[in-house]
N, C-alpha and C positions, 0 to 999 in steps of 0.2 A: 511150222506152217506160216505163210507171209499172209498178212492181212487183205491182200488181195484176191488171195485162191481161199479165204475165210468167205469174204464179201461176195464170191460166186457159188459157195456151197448153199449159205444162205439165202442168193436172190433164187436157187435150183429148190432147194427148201421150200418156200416160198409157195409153189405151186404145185409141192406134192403132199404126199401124207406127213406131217411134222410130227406127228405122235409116233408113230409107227417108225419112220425115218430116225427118231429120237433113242427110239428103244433099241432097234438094231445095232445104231451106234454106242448108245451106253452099255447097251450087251456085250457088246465085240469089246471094251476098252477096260467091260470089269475080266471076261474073259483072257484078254492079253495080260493083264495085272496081276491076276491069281497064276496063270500058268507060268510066267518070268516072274514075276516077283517072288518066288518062294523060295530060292536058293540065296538070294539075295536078303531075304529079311531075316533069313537066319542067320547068315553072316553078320549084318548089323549088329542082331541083338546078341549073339557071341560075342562080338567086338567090343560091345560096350558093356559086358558084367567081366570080360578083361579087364579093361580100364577102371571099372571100381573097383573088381578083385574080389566080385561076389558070385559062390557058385550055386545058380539060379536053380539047377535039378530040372531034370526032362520037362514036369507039367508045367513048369514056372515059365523056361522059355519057349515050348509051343504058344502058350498063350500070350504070352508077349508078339510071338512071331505073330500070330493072328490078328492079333489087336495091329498091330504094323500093316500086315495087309486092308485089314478093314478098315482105316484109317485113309488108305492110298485108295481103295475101292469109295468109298464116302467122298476122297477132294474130286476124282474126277468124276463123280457121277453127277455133284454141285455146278460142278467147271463146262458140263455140259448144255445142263439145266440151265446155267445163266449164257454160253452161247445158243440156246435155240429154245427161246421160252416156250411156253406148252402151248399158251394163245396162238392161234393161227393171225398174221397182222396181214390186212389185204391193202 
């Protein structure tokens, strides 16, 4: 996303509900996260007890998998939080 179509989401923000508009989006983005990120985090964390050459056992890489997603759910819910503070600025 180019900083220009950021700066029009913002000044559209601006004069709507920003809590609400906030949630929606941080909803949709944990949404998109957990639904694609789950095949993917498991590969990850396979990939890297390959490379140590430790074998982690079912409960060990679920939770790793998890902890992976919730990780990625936590930067973008931050990354939103610091594009559209919660104070409405007039």
């Amino acid at each position: 996303m180019t900083a220009h179509v950021l700066q029009k989401e913002y000044a559209l923000a601006k004069y709507t509900d920003l809590p609400l508009l906030m949630r929606w989006t941080e909803g949709l983005v944990v949404t998109l996260i957990v639904m694609i990120g789950w095949l993917p985090a498991i590969w990850f964390v396979t990939f890297v007890s390959r490379i140590v050459g430790v074998d982690l056992g079912v409960g060990l890489h679920a939770l790793l998998t998890v902890l992976l997603l919730a990780g990625a759910v936590y930067g973008s819910s931050r990354a939103i939080h610091r594009l559209w503070p919660h104070e409405k600025q007039d």
